[in-house]
GUKOLTI-382694 format. One record per residue (C-alpha): x, z, y; residue number from 1. Coordinates in Angstrom, 2 decimals. Layout:
N
{{X,Z,Y},NUM}
...
END
This chain:
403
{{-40.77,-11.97,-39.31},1}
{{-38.78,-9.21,-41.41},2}
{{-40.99,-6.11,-42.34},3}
{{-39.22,-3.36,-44.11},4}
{{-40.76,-0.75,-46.36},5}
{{-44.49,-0.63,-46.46},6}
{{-46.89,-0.03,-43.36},7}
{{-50.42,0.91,-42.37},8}
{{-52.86,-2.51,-41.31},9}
{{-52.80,-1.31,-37.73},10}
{{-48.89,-1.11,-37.66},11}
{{-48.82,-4.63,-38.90},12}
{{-51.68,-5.41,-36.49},13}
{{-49.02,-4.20,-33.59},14}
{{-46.51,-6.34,-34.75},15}
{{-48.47,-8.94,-35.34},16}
{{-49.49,-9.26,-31.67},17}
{{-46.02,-8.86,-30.47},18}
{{-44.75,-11.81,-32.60},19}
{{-47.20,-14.22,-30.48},20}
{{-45.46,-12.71,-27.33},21}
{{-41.70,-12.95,-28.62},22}
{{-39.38,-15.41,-30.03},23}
{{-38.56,-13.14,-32.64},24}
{{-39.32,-9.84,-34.60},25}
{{-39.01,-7.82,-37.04},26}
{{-40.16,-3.91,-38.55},27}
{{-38.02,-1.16,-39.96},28}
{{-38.88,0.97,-42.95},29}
{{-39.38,4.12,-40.15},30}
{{-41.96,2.00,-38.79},31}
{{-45.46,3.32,-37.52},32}
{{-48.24,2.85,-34.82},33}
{{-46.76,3.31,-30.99},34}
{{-47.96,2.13,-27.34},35}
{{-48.92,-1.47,-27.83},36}
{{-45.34,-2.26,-29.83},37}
{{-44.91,-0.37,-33.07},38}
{{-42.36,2.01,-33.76},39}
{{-39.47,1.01,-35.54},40}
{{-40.16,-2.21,-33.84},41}
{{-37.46,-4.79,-32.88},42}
{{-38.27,-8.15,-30.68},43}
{{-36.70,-10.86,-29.17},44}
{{-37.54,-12.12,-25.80},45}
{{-36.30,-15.46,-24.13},46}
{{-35.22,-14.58,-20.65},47}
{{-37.84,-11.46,-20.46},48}
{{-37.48,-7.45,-21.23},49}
{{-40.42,-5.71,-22.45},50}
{{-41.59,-2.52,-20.16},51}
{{-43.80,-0.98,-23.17},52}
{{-41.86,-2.26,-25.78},53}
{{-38.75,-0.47,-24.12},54}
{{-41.16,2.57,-23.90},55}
{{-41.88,5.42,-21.68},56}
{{-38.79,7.76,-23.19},57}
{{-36.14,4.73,-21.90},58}
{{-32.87,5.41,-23.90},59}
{{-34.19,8.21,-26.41},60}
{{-31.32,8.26,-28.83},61}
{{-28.81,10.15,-31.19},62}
{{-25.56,11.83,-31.14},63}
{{-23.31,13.06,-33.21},64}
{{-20.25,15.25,-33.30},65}
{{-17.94,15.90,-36.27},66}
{{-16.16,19.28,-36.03},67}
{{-12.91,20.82,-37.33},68}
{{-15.37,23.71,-38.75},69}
{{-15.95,24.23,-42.12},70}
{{-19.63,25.31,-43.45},71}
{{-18.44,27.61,-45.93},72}
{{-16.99,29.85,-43.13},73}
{{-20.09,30.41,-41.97},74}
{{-22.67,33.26,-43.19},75}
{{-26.24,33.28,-43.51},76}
{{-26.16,35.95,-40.53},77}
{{-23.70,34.45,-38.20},78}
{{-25.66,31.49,-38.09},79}
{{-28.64,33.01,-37.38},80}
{{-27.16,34.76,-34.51},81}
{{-25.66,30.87,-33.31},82}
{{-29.47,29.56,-33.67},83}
{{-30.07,32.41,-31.40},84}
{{-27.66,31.76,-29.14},85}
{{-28.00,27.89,-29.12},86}
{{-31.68,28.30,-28.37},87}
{{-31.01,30.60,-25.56},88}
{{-28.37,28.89,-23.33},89}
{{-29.72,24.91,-24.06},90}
{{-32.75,24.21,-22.04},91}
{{-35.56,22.58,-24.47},92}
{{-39.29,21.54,-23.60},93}
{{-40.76,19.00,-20.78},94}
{{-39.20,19.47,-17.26},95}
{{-36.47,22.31,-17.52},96}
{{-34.36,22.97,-15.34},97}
{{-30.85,23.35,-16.58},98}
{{-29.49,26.30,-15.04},99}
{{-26.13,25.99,-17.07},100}
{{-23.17,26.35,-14.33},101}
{{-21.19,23.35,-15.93},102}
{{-24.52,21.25,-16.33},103}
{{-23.50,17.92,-15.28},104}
{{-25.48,17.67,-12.34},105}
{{-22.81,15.96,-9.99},106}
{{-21.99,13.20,-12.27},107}
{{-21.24,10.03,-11.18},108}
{{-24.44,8.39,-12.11},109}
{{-25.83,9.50,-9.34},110}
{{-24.37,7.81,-7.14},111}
{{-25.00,3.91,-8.46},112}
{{-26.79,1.29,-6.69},113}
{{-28.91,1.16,-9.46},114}
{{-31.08,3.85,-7.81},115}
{{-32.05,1.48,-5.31},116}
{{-34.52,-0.04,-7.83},117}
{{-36.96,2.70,-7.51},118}
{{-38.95,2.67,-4.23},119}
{{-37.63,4.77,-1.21},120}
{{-40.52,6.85,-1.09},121}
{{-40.44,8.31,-4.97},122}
{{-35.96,7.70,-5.19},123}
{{-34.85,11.06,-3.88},124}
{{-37.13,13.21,-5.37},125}
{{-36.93,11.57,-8.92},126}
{{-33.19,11.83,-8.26},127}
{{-33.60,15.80,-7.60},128}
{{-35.56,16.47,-11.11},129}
{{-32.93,14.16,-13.05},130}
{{-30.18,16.31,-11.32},131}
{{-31.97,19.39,-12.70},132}
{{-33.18,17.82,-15.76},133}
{{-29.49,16.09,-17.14},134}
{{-28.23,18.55,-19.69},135}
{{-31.74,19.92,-20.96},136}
{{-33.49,18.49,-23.99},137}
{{-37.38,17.63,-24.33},138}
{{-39.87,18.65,-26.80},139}
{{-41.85,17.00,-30.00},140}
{{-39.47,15.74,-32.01},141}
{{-36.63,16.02,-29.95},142}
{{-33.75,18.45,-31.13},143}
{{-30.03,20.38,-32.02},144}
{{-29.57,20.34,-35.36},145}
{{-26.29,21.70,-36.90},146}
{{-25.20,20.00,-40.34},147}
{{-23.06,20.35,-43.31},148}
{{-21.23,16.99,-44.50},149}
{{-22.12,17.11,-48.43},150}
{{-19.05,15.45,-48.98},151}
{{-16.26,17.46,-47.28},152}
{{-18.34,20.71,-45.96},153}
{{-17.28,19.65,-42.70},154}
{{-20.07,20.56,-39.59},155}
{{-21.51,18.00,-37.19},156}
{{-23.80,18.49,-34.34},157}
{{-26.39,16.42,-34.02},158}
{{-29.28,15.84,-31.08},159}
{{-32.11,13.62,-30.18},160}
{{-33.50,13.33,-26.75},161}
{{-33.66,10.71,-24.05},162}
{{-33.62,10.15,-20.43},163}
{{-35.80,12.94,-20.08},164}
{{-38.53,12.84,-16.48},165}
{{-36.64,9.89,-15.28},166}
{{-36.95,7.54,-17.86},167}
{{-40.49,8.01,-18.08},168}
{{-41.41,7.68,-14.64},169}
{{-39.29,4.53,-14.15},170}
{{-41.41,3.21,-17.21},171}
{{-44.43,4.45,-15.69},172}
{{-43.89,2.74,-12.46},173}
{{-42.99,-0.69,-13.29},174}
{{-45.74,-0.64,-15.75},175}
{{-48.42,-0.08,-12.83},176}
{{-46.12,-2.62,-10.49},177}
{{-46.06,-5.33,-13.20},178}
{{-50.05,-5.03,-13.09},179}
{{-50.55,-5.13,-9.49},180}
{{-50.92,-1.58,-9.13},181}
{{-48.59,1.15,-6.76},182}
{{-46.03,3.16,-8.13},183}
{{-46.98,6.56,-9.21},184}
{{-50.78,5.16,-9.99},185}
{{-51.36,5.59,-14.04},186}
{{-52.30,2.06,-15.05},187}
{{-53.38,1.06,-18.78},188}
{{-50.04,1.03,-21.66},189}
{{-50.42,-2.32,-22.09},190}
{{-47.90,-5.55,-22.27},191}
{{-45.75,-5.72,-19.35},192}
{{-43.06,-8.72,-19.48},193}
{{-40.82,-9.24,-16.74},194}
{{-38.92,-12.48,-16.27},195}
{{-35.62,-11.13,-15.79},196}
{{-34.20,-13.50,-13.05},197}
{{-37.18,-12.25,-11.32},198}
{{-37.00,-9.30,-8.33},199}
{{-39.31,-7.04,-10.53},200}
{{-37.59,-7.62,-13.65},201}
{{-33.97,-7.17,-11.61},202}
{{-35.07,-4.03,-11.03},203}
{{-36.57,-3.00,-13.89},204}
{{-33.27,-4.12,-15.93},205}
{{-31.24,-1.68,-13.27},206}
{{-32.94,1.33,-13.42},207}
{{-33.53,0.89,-17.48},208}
{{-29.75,0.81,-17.19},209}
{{-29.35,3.72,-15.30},210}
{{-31.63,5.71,-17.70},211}
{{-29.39,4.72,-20.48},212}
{{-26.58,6.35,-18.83},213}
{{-28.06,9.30,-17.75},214}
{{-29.59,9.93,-21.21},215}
{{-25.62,9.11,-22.49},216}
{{-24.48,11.83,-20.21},217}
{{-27.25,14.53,-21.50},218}
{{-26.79,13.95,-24.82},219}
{{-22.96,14.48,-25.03},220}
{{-23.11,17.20,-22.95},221}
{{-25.93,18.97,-24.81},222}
{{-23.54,18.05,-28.35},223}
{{-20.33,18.99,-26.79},224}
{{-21.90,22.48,-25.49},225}
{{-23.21,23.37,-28.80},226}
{{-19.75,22.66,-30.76},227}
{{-18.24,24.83,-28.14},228}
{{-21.03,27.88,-29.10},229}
{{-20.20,27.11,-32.83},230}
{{-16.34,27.63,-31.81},231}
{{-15.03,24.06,-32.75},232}
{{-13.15,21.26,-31.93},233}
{{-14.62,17.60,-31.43},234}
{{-12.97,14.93,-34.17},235}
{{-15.38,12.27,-33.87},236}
{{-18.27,10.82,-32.10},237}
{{-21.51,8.94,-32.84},238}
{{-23.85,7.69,-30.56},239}
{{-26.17,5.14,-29.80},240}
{{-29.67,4.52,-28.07},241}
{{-33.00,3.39,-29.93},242}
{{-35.73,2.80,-27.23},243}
{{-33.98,0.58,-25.21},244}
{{-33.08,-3.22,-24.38},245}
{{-29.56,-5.46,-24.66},246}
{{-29.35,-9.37,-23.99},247}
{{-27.84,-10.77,-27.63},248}
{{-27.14,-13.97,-29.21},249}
{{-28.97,-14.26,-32.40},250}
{{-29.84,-17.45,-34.51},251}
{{-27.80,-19.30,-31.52},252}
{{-29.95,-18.29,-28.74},253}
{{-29.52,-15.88,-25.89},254}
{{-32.47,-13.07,-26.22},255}
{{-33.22,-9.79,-24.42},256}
{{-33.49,-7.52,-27.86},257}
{{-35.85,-4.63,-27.37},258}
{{-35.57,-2.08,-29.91},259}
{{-38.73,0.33,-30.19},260}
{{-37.63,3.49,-32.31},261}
{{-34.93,1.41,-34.24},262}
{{-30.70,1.71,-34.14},263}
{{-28.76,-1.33,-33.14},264}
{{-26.45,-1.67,-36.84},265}
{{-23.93,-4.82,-36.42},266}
{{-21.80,-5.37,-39.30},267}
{{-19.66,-2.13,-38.91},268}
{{-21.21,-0.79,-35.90},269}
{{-22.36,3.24,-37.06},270}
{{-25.87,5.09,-35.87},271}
{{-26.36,8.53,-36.39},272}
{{-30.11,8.86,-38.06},273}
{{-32.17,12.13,-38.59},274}
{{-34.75,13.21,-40.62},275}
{{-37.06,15.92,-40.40},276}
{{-36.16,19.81,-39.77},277}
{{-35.87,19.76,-43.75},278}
{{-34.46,16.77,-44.65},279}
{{-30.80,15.55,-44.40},280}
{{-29.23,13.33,-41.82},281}
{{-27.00,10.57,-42.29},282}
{{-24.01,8.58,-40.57},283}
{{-24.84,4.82,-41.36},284}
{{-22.77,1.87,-40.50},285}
{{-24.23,-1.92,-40.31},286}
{{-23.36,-4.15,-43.53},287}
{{-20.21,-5.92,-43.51},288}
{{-20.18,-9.18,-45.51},289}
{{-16.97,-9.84,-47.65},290}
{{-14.86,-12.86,-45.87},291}
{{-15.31,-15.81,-47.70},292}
{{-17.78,-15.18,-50.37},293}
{{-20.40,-17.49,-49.33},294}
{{-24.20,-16.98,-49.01},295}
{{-24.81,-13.36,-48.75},296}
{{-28.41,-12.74,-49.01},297}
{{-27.80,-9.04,-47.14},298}
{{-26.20,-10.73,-44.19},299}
{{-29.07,-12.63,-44.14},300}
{{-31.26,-9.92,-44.26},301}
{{-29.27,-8.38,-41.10},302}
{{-29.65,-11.63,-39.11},303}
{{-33.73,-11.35,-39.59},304}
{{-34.00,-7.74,-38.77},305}
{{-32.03,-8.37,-35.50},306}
{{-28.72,-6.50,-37.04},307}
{{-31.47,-3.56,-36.61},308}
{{-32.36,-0.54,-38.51},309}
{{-34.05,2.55,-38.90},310}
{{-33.76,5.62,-36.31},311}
{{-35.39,8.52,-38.23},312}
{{-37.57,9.17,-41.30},313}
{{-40.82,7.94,-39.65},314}
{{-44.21,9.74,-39.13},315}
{{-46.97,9.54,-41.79},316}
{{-49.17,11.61,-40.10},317}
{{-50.16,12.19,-36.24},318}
{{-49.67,15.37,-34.40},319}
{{-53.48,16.12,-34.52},320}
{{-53.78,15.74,-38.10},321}
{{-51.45,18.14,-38.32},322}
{{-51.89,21.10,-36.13},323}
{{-55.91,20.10,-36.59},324}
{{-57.02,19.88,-32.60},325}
{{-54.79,19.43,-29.39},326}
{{-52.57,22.58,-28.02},327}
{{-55.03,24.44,-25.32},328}
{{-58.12,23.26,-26.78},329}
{{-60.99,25.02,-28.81},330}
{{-59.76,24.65,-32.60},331}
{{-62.10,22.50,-34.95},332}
{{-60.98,23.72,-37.45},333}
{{-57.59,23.46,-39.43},334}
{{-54.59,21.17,-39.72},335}
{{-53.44,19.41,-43.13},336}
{{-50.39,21.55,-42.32},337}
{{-50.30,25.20,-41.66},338}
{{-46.98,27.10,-40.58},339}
{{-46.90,28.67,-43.86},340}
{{-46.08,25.33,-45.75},341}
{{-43.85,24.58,-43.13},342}
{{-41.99,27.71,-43.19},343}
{{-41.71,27.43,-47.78},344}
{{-40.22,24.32,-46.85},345}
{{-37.61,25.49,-44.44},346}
{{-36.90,28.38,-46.52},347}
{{-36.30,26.49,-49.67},348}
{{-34.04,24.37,-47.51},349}
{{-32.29,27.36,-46.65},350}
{{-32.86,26.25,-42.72},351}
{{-31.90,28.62,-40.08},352}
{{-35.25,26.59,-37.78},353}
{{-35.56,28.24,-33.99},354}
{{-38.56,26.72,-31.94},355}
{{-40.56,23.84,-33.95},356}
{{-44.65,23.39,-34.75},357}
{{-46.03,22.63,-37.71},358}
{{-46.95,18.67,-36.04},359}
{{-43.35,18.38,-36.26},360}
{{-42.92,19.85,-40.43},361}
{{-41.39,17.77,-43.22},362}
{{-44.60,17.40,-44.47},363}
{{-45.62,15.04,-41.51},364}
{{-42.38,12.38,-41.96},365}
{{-41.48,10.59,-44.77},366}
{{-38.32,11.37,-46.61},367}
{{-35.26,9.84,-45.22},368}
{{-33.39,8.42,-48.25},369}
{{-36.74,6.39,-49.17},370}
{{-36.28,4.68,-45.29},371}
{{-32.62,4.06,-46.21},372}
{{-33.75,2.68,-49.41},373}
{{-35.85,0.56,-47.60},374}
{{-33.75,-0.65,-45.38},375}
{{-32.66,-3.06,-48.66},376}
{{-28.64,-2.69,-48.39},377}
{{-28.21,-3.80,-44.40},378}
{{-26.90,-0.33,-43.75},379}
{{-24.25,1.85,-45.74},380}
{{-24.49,5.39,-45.71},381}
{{-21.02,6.57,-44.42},382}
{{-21.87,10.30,-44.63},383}
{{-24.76,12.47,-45.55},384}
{{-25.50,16.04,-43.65},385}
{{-27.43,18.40,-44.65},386}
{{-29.45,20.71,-42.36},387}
{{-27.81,24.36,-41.52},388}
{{-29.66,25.29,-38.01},389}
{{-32.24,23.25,-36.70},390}
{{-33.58,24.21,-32.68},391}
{{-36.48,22.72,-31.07},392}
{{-38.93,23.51,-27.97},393}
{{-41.51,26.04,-29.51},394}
{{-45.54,25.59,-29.55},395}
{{-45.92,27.30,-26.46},396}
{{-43.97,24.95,-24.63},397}
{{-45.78,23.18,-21.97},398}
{{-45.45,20.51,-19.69},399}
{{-45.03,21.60,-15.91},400}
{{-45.27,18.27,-14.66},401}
{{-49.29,18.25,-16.05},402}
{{-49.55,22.25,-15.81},403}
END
């Protein structure tokens, strides 16, 4: 068991518990207290996937897009007129409908036999609010953030968001089938593990698939839109998933690796990884050992972590702490942060920040080049970006779905 950076007794409790379920597991510095599996969790299965350890947002991930735009070009005014704009034509908060006429809503995705894992009676209307969903990003911590390379001044677009309504009601479902219940009934998060040569866990592996794919599709299209408000050209891509599940060889055995809030990071393989709305981002790539030079106690490292790492900064304080009592409730009083500190922050920064609450303020997440740090050499920073326009779903967003 690798354990990276230091962590709270219940975190450890979490992992603890997984590590008499799996073969083998491991923590990232991000790490903090989820649905039954930490985040920033990593575990290796023989022959089974994990439902909660997968986690409700299947396929929440990161992407990346380096421009032929230089920051310098840009004034404090124009881009607050391209948060504007950004906020107004891309779709943000739980269950919008992306009314964008070149929203990908005929892709090909949704045509695969994989939607034949999900039962007849709840496929074709799922199908309809994924249609009307792809393109459209969530709230929380989910996000477009436009960047400045500190090396070069060159901008990237970044996001964060996953597979959106579909994702979590294909988690929702198999976790009430897997305990004996119907689909659509709202059974207990607890530990779900499917064998996966078994019908169940067939399906399961299908439609966690197909969320990957659809949350591929939303995410480049979300990046690819923004770079085209900014006015630039697309010069390179990042992009990878970090709630999701791959079969792997590691320590010569085959495994189903579920990764809970943590970046897949082979030797050479690059993750994009945010921080908070006032904190920088970076472009990592895994470790690569030099040929030849025997032992290498990083590459060691690597192998115990799962060639895992980090997918954000990592939350040292909940949403309630912060705001003080859950949105549409009477208030008990304050928050530990108020938007004022937020907004010093930001403004020190020198953020342009549209949308946002104060559960989701620097002051909540712990600073991203102490994660990296962390991380103890099994990643290599390739490129770090700093913050110019962060967007977000605002406080009043609410959930239709639940409205």
């Amino acid at each position: 068991m690798l354990i990276c950076g230091t962590h709270d007794a219940q975190t450890i409790a979490q992992l603890e518990a997984v590590a008499r379920r799996a073969r083998r597991v491991a923590l990232m510095a991000d790490g903090h207290v989820g649905f039954v599996m930490p985040i920033g969790g990593v575990a290796g299965y023989r022959d089974q996937v994990s439902v909660v350890g997968v986690g409700f947002d299947i396929a929440c991930g990161n992407c990346a897009i380096r421009t032929d735009l230089k920051a310098s070009d840009f004034s404090r005014q124009r881009l607050g007129a391209l948060a504007d704009e950004i906020a107004a034509t891309i779709s943000f908060g739980l269950g919008r409908t992306n009314r964008q006429a070149d929203a990908p809503v005929d892709h090909p995705l949704f045509e695969l036999p994989a939607w034949d894992a999900i039962p007849d009676h709840a496929r074709e209307e799922l199908r309809a609010i994924a249609r009307a969903q792809l393109g459209t990003v969530g709230s929380g911590n989910h996000y477009v953030d436009v960047f400045a390379d500190t090396a070069d001044d060159q901008v990237w677009v970044g996001v964060h968001f996953g597979s959106r309504q579909l994702g979590h009601a294909i988690a929702s479902g198999f976790m009430a089938l897997g305990q004996g219940m119907p689909w659509g009934v709202r059974v207990p998060e607890k530990e779900v593990l499917f064998e996966l040569d078994s019908p169940l866990g067939q399906r399961y592996w299908a439609a966690m698939e197909l969320a990957g794919r659809y949350a591929y599709a939303g995410r480049e299209y979300v990046a690819r839109k923004v770079v085209a408000i900014l006015g630039g050209a697309e010069l390179d891509m990042v992009h990878n998933h970090h709630n999701f599940a791959w079969k792997e060889r590691h320590f010569g055995e085959d495994l189903v690796v579920v990764r809970k809030g943590a970046t897949p990071a082979f030797p050479g393989q690059r993750g994009f990884i945010g921080g908070s709305m006032g904190d920088d981002a970076v472009i990592v790539a895994g470790y690569e050992s030099a040929a030849g030079a025997g032992p290498d106690p990083v590459r060691e490292l690597q192998q115990q972590a799962l060639f895992s790492t980090v997918h954000g900064a990592g939350r040292v304080m909940s949403r309630t702490a912060a705001r003080g009592a859950p949105r549409g409730r009477r208030s008990r009083g304050g928050g530990a942060v108020t938007r004022r500190m937020m907004d010093e922050w930001i403004r020190a920064r020198g953020v342009v920040v549209r949308g946002g609450d104060v559960d989701e303020s620097p002051h909540v997440y712990r600073r991203l080049h102490e994660v990296l740090r962390d991380q103890r050499g099994t990643i290599v920073v390739q490129h770090t970006l700093r913050p110019l326009i962060v967007v977000m779903a605002g406080p009043e967003v609410r959930d239709p779905f639940k409205d």
